[in-house]
N, C-alpha and C positions, 0 to 999 in steps of 0.2 A: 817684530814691531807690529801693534795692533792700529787699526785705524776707526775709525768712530762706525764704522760700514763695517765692519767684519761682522762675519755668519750672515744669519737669514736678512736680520733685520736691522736698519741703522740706530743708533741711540737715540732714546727716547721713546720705540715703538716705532719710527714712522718706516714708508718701505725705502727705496731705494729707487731717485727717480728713472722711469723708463723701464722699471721692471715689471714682472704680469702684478703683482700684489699692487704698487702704486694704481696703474692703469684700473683694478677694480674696483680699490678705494674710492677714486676719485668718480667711477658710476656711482657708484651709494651715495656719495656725498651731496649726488646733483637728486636722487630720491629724497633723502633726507632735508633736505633743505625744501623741494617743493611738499613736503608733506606737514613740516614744520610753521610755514603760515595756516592752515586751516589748522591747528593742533592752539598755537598763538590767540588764534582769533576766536575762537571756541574757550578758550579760557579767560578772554578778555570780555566777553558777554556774561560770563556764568561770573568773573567775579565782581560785574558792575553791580551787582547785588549786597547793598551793606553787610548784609548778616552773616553772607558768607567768607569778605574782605578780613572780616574780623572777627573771630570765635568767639561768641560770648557766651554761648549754650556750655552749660557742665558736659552733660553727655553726647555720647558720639549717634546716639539714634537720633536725637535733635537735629547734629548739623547734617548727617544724613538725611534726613528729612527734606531740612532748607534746600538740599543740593539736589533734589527730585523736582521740588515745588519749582525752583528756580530754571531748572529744565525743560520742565512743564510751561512755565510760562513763556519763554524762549520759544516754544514751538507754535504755541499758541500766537506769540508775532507774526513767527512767520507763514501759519496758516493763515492769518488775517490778512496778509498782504496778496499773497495768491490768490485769494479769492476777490481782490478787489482786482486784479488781472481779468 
């Protein structure tokens, strides 16, 4: 008789709770998650940019382009605002 836990790992992937693989999962999980709002938030700046929300350029040096420009200008905010500090 097999049980849904038998061998390393339970079905579906996940560990086995209270074993070491659960317990380090669940560190990463707490990096992963604070590293995933600045990753969010950074994508939410860069796509407030129409031209990048929505491809309309043929080629791909174009929206690379917009995705520098758009960068640029991003940074450009927030040099502006440091210096008003």
């Amino acid at each position: 008789m097999t049980t849904p836990c038998s061998g390393r790992r339970c079905a579906g992937g996940a560990s086995r709770p209270g074993s070491p693989d659960a317990a380090s999962s669940r560190a990463n999980a707490s990096v992963g998650i604070a590293g995933r709002g600045k990753v969010e938030r950074t994508l939410s700046w860069v796509l407030a940019f129409r031209r990048l929300t929505v491809r309309y350029e043929r080629h791909a040096a174009s929206v690379h382009a917009f995705l520098h420009l758009g960068c640029a200008l991003i940074c450009l905010r927030f040099l502006r605002r440091a210096e008003a500090f």
